[in-house]
C-alpha positions in Angstrom: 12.0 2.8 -23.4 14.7 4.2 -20.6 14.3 3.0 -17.3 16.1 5.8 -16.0 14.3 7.3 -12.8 12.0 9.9 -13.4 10.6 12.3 -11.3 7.2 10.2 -11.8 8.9 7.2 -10.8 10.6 8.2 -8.1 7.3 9.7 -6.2 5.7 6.3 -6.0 8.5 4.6 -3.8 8.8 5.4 -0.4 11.4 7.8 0.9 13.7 6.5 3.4 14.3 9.6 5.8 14.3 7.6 9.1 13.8 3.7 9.4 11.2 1.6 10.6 13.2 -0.8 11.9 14.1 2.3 14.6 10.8 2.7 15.6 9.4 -0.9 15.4 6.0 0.3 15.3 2.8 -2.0 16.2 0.4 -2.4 13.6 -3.2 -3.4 13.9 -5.6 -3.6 11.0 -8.8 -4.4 10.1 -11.2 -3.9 6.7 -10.3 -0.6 5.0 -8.5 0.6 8.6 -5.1 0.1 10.1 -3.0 2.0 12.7 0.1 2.3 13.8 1.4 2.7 17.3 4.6 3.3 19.3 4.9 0.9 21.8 3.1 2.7 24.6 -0.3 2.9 22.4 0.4 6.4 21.3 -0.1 7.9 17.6 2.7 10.2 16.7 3.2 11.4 13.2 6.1 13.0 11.8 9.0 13.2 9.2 9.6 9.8 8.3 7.0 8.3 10.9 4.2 6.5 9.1 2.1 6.4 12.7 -1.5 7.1 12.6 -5.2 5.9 12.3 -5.5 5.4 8.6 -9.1 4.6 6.8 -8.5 4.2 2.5 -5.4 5.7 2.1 -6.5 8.8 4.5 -4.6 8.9 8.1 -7.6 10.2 9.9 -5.9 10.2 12.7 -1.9 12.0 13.3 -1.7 12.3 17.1 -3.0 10.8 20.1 -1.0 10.7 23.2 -1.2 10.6 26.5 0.0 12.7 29.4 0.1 12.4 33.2 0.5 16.0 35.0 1.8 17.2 31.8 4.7 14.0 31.1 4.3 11.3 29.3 3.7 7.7 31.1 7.2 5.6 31.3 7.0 2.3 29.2 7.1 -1.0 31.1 5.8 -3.7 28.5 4.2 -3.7 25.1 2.6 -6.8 23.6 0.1 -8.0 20.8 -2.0 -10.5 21.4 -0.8 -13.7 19.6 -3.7 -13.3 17.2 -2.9 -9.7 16.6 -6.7 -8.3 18.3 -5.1 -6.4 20.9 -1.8 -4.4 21.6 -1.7 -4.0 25.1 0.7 -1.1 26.9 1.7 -1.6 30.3 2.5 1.8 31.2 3.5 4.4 34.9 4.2 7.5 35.5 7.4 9.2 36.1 8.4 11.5 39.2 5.9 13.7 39.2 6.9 17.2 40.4 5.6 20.9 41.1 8.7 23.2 40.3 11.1 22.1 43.1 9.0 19.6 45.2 8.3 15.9 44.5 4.5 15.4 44.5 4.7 11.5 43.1 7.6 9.0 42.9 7.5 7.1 39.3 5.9 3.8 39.3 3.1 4.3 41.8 0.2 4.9 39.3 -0.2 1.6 36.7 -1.7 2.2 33.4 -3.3 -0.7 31.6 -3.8 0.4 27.4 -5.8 -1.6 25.6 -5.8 -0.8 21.6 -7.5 -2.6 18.5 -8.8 -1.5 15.3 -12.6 -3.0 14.2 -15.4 -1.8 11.8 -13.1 1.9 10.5 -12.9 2.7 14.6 -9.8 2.4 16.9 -11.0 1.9 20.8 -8.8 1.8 23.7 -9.3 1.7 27.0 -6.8 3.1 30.2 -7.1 1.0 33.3 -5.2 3.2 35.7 -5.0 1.6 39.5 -3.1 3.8 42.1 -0.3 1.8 44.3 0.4 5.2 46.3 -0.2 5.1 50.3 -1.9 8.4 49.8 -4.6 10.0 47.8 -3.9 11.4 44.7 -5.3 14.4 42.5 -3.6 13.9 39.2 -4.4 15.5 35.4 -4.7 12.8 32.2 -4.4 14.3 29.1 -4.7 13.4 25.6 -3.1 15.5 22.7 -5.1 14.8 19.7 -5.0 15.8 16.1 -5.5 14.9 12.4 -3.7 15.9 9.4 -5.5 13.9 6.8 -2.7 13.1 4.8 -3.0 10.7 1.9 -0.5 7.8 2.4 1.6 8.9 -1.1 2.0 12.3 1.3 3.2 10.1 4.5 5.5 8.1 2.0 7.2 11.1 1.3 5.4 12.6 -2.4 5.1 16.4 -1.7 2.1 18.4 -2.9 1.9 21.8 -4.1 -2.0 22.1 -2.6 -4.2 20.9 0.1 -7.3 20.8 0.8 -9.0 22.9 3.8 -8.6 21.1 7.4 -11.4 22.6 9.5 -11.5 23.2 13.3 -11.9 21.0 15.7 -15.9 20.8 16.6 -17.7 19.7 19.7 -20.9 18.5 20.5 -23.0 15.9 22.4 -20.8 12.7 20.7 -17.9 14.0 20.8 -15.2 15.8 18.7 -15.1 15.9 15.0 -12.2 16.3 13.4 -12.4 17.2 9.4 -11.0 17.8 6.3 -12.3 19.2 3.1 -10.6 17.6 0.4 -9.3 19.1 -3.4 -11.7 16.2 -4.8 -14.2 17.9 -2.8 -15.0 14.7 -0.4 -15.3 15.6 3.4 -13.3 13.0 5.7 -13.9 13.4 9.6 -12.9 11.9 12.8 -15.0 11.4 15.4 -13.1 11.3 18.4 -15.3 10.3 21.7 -13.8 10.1 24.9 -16.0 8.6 28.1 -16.3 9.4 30.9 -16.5 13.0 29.4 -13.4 15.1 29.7 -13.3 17.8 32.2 -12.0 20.1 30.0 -11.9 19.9 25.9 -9.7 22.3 23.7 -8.9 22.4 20.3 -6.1 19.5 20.2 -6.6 18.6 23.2 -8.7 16.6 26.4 -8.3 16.8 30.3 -9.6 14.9 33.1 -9.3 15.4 36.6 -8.4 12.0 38.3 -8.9 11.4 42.0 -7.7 7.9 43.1 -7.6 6.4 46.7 -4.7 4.2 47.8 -5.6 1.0 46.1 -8.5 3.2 44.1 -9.0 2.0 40.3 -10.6 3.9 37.4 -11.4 3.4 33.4 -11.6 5.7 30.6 -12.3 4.8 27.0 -11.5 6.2 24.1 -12.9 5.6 20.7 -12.0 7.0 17.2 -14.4 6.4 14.2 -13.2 7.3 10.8 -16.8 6.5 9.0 -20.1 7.7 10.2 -22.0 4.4 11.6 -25.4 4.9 10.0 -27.0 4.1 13.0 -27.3 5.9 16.3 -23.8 5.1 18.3 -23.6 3.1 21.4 -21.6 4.8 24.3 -18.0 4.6 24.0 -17.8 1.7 26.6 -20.9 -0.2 25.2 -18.9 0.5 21.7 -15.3 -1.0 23.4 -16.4 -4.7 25.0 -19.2 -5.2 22.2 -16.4 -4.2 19.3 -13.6 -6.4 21.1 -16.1 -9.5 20.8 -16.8 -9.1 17.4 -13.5 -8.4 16.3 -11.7 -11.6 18.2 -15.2 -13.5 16.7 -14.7 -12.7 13.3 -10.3 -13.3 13.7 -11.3 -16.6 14.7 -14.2 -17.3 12.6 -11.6 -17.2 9.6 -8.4 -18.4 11.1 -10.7 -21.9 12.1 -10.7 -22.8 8.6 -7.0 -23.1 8.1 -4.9 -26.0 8.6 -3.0 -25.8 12.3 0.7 -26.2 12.6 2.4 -27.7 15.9 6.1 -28.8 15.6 8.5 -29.9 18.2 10.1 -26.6 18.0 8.1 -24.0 20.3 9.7 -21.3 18.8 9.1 -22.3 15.5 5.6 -22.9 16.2 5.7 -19.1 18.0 6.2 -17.9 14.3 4.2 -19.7 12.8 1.1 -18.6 14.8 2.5 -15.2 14.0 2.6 -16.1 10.3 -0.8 -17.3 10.3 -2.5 -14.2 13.2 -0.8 -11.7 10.6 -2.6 -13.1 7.4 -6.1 -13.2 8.9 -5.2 -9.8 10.3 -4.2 -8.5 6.8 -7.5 -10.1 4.7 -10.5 -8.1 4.6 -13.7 -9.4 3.2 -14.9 -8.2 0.3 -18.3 -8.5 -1.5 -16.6 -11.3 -3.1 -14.6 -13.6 -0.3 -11.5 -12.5 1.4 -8.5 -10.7 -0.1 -5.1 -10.3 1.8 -4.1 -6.8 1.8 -0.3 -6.6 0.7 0.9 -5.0 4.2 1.2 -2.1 6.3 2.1 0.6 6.4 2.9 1.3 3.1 0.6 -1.2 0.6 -2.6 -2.0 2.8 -4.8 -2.6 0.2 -5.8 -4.6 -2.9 -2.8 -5.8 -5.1 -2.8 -8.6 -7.7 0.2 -10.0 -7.6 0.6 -9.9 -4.0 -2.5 -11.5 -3.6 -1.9 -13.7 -5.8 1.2 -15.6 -4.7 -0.5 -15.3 -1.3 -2.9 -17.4 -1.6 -1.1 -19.9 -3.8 1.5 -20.4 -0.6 -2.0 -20.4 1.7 -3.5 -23.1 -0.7 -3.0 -26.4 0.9 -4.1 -24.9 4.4 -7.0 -22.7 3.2 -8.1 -22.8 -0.1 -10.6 -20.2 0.6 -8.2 -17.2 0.2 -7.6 -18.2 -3.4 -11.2 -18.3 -4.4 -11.9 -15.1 -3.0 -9.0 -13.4 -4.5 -10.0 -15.1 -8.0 -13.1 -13.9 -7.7 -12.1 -10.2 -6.6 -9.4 -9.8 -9.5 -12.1 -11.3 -12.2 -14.5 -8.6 -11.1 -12.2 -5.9 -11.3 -10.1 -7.6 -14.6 -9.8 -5.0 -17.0 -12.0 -4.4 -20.2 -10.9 -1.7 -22.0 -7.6 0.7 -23.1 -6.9 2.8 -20.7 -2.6 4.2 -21.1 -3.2 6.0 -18.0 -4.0 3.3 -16.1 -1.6 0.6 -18.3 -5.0 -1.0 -18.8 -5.7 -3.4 -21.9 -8.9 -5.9 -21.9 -8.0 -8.8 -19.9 -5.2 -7.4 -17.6 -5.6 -8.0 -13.9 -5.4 -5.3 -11.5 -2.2 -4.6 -10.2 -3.1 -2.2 -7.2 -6.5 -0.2 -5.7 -6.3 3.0 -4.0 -9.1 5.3 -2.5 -7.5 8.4 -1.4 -7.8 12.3 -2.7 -4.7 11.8 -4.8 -5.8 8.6 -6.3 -9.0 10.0 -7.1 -7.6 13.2 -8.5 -5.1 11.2 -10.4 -2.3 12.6 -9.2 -0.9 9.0 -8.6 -2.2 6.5 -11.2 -3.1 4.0 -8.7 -7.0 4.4 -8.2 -7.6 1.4 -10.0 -4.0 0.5 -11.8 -2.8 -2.5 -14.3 1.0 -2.1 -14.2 2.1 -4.9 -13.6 3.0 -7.6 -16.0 2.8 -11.0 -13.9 -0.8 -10.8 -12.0 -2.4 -11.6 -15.6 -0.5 -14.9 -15.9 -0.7 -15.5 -12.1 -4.4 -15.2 -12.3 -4.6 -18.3 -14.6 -2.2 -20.1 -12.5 -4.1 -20.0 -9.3 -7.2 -20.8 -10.8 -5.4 -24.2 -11.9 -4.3 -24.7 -8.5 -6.9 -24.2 -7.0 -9.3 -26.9 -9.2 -6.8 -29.1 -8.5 -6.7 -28.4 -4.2 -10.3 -28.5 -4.5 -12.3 -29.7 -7.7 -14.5 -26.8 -7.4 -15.7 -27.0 -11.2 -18.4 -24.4 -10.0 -16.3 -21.4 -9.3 -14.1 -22.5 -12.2 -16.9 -22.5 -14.8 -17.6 -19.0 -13.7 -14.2 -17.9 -13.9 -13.5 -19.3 -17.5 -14.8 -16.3 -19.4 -11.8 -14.3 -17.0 -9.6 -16.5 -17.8 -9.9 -17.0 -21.7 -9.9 -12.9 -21.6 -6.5 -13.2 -19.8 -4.9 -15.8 -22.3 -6.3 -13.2 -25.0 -4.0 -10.5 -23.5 -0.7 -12.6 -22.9 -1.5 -13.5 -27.0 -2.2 -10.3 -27.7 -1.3 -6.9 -26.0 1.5 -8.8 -23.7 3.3 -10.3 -26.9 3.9 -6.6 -28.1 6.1 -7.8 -30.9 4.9 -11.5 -31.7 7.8 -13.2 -30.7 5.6 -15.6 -28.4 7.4 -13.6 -25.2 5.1 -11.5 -22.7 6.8 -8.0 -22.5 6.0 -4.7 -20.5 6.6 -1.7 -21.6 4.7 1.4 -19.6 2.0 3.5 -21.6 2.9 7.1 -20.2 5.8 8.8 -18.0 3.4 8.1 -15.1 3.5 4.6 -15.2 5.8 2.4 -12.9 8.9 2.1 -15.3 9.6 -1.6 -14.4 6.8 -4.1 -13.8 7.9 -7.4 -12.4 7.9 -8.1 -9.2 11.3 -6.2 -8.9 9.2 -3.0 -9.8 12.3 -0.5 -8.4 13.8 1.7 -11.1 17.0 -0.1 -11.7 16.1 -3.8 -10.6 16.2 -5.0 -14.7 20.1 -4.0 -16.1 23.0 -5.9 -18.2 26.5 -7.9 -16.6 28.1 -4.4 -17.1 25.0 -2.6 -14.8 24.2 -0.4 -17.6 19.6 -0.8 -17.9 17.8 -2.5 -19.9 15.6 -1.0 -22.4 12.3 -2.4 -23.1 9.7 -4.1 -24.3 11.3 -6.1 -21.4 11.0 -10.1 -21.4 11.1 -11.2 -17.6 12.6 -14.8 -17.3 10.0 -15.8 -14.6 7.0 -14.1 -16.4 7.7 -16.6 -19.3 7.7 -19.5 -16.9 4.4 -17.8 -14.9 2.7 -18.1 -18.8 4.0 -21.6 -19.3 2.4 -22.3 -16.4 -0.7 -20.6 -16.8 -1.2 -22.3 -20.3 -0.5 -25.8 -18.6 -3.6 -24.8 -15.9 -6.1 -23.5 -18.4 -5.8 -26.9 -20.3 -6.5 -28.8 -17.5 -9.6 -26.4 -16.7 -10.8 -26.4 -20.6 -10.4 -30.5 -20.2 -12.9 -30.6 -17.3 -15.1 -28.1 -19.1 -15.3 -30.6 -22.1 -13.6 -28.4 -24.2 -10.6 -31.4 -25.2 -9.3 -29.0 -28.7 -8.9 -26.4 -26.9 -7.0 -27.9 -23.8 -4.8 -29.6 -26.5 -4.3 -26.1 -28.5 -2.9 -24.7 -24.8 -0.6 -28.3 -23.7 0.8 -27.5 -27.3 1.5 -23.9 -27.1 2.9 -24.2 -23.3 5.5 -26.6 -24.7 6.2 -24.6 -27.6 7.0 -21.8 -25.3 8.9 -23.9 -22.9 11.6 -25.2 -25.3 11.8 -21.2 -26.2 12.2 -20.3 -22.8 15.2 -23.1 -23.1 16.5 -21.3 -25.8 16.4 -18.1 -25.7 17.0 -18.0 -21.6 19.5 -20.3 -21.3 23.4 -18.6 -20.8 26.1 -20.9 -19.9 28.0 -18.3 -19.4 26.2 -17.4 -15.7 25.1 -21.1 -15.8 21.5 -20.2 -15.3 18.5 -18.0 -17.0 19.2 -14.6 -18.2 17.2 -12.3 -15.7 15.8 -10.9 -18.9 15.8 -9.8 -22.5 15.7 -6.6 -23.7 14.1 -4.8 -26.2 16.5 -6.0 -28.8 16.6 -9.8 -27.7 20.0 -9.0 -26.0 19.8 -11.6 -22.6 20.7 -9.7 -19.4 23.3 -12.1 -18.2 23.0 -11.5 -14.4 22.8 -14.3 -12.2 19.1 -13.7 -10.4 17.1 -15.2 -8.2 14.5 -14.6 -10.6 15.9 -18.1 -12.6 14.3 -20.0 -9.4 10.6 -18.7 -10.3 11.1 -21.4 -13.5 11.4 -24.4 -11.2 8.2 -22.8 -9.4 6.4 -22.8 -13.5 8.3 -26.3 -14.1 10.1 -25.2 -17.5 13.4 -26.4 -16.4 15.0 -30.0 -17.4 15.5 -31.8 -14.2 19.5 -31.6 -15.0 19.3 -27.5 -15.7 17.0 -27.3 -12.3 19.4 -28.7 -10.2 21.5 -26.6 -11.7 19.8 -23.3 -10.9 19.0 -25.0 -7.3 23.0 -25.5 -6.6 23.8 -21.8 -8.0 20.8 -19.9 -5.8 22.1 -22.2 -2.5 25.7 -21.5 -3.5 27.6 -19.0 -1.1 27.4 -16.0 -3.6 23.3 -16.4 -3.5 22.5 -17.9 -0.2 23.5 -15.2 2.4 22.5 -18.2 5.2 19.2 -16.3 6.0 17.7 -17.0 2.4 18.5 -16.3 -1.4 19.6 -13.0 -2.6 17.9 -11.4 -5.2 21.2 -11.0 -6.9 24.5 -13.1 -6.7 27.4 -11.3 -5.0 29.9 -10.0 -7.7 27.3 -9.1 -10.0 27.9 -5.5 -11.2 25.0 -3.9 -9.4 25.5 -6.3 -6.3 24.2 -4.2 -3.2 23.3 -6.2 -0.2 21.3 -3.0 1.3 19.3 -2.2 -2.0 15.8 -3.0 -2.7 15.9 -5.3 -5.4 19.4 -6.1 -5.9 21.1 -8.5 -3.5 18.1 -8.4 0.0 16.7 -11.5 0.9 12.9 -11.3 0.3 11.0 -14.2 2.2 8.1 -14.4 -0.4 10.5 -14.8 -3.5 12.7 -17.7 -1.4 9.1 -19.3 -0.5 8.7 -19.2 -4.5 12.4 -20.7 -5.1 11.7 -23.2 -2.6 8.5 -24.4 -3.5 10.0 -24.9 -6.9 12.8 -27.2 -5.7 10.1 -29.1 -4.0 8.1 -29.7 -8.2 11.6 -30.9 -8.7 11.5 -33.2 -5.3 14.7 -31.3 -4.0 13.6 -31.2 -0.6 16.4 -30.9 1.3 17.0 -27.5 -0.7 14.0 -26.5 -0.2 14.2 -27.0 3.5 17.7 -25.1 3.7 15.7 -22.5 2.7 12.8 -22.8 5.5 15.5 -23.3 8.1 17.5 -20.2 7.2 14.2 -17.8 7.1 13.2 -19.5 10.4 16.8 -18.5 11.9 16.3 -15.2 10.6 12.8 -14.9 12.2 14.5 -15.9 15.8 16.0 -12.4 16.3 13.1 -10.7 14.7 10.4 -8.9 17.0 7.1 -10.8 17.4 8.9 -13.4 15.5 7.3 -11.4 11.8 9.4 -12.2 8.3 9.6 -8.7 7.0 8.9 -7.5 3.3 12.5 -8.2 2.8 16.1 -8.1 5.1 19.7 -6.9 3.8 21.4 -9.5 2.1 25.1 -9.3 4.5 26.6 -12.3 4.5 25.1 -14.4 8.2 27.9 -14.1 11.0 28.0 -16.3 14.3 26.2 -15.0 17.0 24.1 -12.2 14.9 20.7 -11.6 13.6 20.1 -10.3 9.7 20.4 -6.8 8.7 16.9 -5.2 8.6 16.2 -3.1 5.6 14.6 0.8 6.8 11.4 0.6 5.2 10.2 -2.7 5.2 6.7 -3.0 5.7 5.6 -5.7 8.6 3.7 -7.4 8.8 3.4 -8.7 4.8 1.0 -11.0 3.5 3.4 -12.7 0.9 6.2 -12.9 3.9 4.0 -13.7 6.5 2.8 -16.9 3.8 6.2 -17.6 2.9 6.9 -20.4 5.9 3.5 -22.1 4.8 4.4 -22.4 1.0 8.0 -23.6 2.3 6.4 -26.2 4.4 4.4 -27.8 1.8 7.5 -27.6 -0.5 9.2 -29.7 2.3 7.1 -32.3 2.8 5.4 -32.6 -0.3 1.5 -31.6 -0.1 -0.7 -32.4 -2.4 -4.8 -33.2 -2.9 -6.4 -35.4 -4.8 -10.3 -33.9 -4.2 -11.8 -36.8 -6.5 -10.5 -39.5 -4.4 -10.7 -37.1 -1.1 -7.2 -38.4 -0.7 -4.2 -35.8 0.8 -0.9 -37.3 -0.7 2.9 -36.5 1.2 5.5 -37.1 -1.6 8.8 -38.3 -0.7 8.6 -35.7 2.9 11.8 -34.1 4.0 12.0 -33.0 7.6 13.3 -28.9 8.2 16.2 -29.1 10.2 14.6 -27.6 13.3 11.9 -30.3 14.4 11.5 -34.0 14.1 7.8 -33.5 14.4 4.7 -31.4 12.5 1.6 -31.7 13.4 -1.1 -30.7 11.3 -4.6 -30.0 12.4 -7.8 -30.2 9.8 -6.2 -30.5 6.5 -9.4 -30.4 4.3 -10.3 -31.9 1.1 -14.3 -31.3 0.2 -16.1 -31.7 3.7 -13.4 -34.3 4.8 -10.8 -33.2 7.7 -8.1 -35.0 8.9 -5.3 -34.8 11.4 -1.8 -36.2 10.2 1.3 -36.6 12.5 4.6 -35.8 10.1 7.8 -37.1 12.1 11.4 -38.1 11.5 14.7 -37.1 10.5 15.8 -35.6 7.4 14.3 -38.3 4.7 13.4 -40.6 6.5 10.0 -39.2 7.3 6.6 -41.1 8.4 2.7 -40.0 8.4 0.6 -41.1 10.3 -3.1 -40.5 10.6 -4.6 -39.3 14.5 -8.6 -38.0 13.9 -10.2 -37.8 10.4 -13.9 -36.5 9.6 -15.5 -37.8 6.6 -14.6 -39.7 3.5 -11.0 -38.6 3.9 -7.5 -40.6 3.8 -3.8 -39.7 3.4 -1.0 -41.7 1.7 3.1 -41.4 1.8 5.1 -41.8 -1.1 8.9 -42.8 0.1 
């Protein structure tokens, strides 16, 4: 196979026309519905401007803005709410004028916006209180409209034909916007606007606002991109009893994580972030929660997005993993499908639910290209018996996961060597499918691409792995053969990972092999995924962990994804040399298997450096990998989506790494090996680390290695012990 782009490939990455990074939009999300805002509240679509109300890949909503006397309100603050419910606009209006004459000096009139997204609706609410010594008779106006775009349209794939947009209709609720799609579904907006407008025109709403000095008045805006079902509460009623749920239900599930308080505020500022952004991201499905990859571009279900997710959520909320397991088991595929790169027992790589999904103009309605979620899979489920003993879910799961060993025997070992490769069914398919899924992430020293079946260095580790968890699980299950069938085939693989892998020339792992067994001798950070699986002698592993913290990887925000001086070395690409927060997470918690701590929290310390100069203190999906210089901030990549589930994570997977968290559920014990203190505190808190029922509060302090725990609330049959 070439991995050359194709015109395919190319369509399914975003274009960068203009960067996000530029607009530093605000996101809010919840379920099946996200937005995104400038920062006075406003929707505004465009060329390269991913803003709107979107429902399942739709963007039901493309403009909503407000006016005052015909200009927009000046900007005086914009903030989210530290658990993401609310962004909140402080906003005034300008001079005001009629042709030559000053009718209102700017910032007499305050505007309070209130925004979040519950239940497929978007509410807001304008406080407006007048500050003027006089009367005033003044015009709001919002500019409303929706294009109904599918998101592989906003992300820059063109279409030769639409479907029919209809106009604007009014009635007793409200105004319904709505488009006829080419798969023949309706999508509509309802947009309702309290108290009613004084006027209402196709694209647009006008009310006539009389304020006293001192005078104070609300308006509330709501728009729904699902019918309700039931008979809809006014706009207002809709706004306060929305709001409650919504910072109910944020709550609800960020209670049953583990808290984090250091001594460093601002660490514990991004942190809270972190955490506010994850519970913002997961949507609950029939089947537990799921962590949507991130907005704007990938807010929906992926595999392996998910799956390394919850793996770094694990020792703080085990919950994530089950429902994820349980999600990507239901949705595991059963049958051959080259369209789809479906075989029996792949997991699911990525959902989508919009018109070009469902007319299969992208593959993704329900897609299985990618070549690590199916090893993954098996991995988390081991984890997660071993965090929390549950044989219950895992006895339920073990028919998923034998069908998942099946394929890594079967269709992933395309030529019998004992190697999992991809290789993509039709032209339509994503040409690479590791995690470095971009068309030219996978080449040779001299840059020229790999051609496939392609061997992934960590995908052979991710399988060692995943045969080590399913003989523990078949163990537990009473099943001792086969549990000693799997220990024996993981460590036949491993010493051919050591074999065939190995190149002392680099003095790491190959980042691949090709189709003809030829190793692609690039230094990557894709070697450090093999501490993560545990395939590595402790020698090679410290190895690897010296090379990736070495001056040519490390750029002093976090591991590149390729070593300076290798031949397709690019610190502003997308795969080959940018710092991705999820993938230094991974590294790191691999240096931890091996007990290199302090590496590991090198790693923590340089993200957390780089999260200092970020806005709301968010990791992105990945940063430009430019060498760190004094006094600067890292070099934000255009497109990057934030907030990311697998970067917002990243900081709690290096944290365990650091101070070495593990569970023992049989004797309800949490165990700190040999703890190593991030440069940036001498002090972690942690609040209601759980093992079964049990909770317990542990206070982590020291310097460097020498580190103490000690023990301030427990609930239950619960105890924690410090290995030194």
């Amino acid at each position: 196979m070439d991995n050359e782009p194709s015109a395919g490939v190319d369509a399914f990455f975003v274009a960068a026309t203009t960067s996000l990074q530029v607009q530093r939009p605000r996101t809010l999300k919840h379920g099946d519905t996200f937005g995104v805002f400038d920062h006075t509240g406003d929707v505004l679509a465009g060329e390269g401007n991913p803003g709107g109300l979107y429902y399942r890949d739709t963007r039901h909503l493309s403009r909503l803005d407000l006016f005052i006397n015909g200009k927009r309100p000046l900007l005086l603050s914009s903030d989210m709410r530290e658990d993401n419910a609310t962004l909140t606009c402080d906003l005034t209006n300008p001079d005001l004028h009629a042709g030559e004459v000053l009718l209102l000096e700017h910032d007499l009139i305050h505007i309070r916006r209130s925004c979040f997204v519950f239940d497929a609706a978007c509410h807001q609410r304008l406080a407006i209180r007048s500050y003027a010594d006089t009367p005033q008779t003044l015009t709001l106006e919002l500019r409303f409209s929706a294009d109904f775009a599918d998101l592989f349209e906003v992300r820059g794939q063109r279409r030769p034909r639409r479907g029919t947009i209809h106009p604007p209709h009014r009635d007793a609720e409200g105004v319904t916007l709505a488009y006829t799609g080419l798969d023949g579904a309706r999508r509509e907006t309802l947009l309702r606007l309290e108290p009613r407008p004084d006027r209402v025109e196709p694209g647009s709403a006008t009310f006539t606002l009389h304020l006293e000095p001192g005078a104070r008045a609300q308006y509330y805006i709501e728009a729904r991109c699902r019918p309700s079902g039931e008979r809809l509460k006014s706009a207002t009623e809709s706004f306060f009893i929305a709001m409650r749920d919504s910072r109910r239900a944020l709550r609800r599930a960020a209670g049953r994580a583990t808290a984090i308080e250091t001594g460093n505020e601002i660490f514990n500022e991004a942190v809270r972030r972190s955490v506010s952004d994850l519970y913002m991201l997961m949507t609950d499905t029939d089947l537990g929660a799921y962590p949507y990859a991130g907005i704007p571009w990938y807010s929906t279900a992926f595999g392996r997005d998910a799956l390394i997710t919850a793996l770094m959520m694990l020792w703080m909320d085990p919950a994530v993993a089950r429902g994820v397991l349980r999600y990507l088991a239901a949705n595991q595929a059963t049958a051959f499908d080259p369209a789809a790169d479906a075989e029996p027992g792949k997991i699911l790589h990525e959902v989508r639910h919009g018109e070009m999904a469902e007319l299969k103009e992208v593959p993704f309605r329900r897609y299985y290209g990618s070549v690590d979620a199916t090893p993954l899979f098996v991995v988390l489920a081991g984890a997660y018996l071993r965090r929390t003993g549950d044989m219950g879910t895992l006895q339920a799961l073990w028919p998923h996961i034998e069908a998942a060993l099946h394929w890594i025997d079967t269709c992933g070992d395309r030529d019998g060597d004992g190697f999992v490769e991809y290789h993509r069914m039709t032209q339509t398919g994503l040409a690479n499918q590791g995690w470095k899924d971009s068309h030219d992430s996978i080449f040779h020293a001299d840059g020229s691409m790999a051609e496939g079946p392609i061997a992934l260095v960590e995908v052979q580790g991710y399988v060692y792995r995943a045969r080590r968890a399913a003989a523990e699980i078949a163990a537990r299950l009473g099943d001792l053969a086969r549990a000693e069938s799997l220990r024996s085939q993981a460590e036949a693989l491993r010493q051919r990972i050591e074999q065939a892998f190995w190149c002392d020339e680099i003095g790491s792992y190959a980042l691949a092999l090709d189709g003809a067994k030829r190793q692609c001798r690039v230094r990557s950070s894709n070697a450090g995924h093999l501490l993560l699986a545990g395939t590595a002698s402790a020698e090679r592993a410290a190895l690897v962990g010296a090379q990736l913290l070495g001056s040519q990887f490390f750029s002093g925000w976090g591991v590149r994804t390729i070593a300076t001086g290798e031949s397709r070395y690019n610190p502003m690409s997308y795969h080959n040399g940018s710092v991705w927060p999820h993938d230094n997470a991974l590294i790191g918690m691999g240096l931890g298997r091996y007990r290199l701590r302090r590496e590991a929290a090198r790693i923590l310390d340089g993200l957390f450096e780089a999260a200092t100069y970020i806005d709301l203190r968010r990791l992105p999906e990945l940063f430009c990998g430019f060498p760190r210089r004094r006094g600067q901030g890292p070099t934000f990549y255009p497109v990057a989506c934030v907030p990311q589930a697998w970067s917002a994570a990243a900081p709690l997977g290096l944290l365990q790494a650091c101070l070495g968290i593990s569970f023992d559920p049989e004797s309800r014990t949490v165990c700190f090996d040999r703890p190593v203190m991030p440069g940036f505190t001498d002090r972690i808190m942690l609040t209601g680390l759980a093992v079964g029922d049990g909770r317990i509060d542990v206070l982590v302090q020291g310097h460097d290695t020498a580190v103490s725990a000690t023990v301030l609330n427990r609930s239950g049959d619960i105890r924690a012990t410090v290995t030194s």
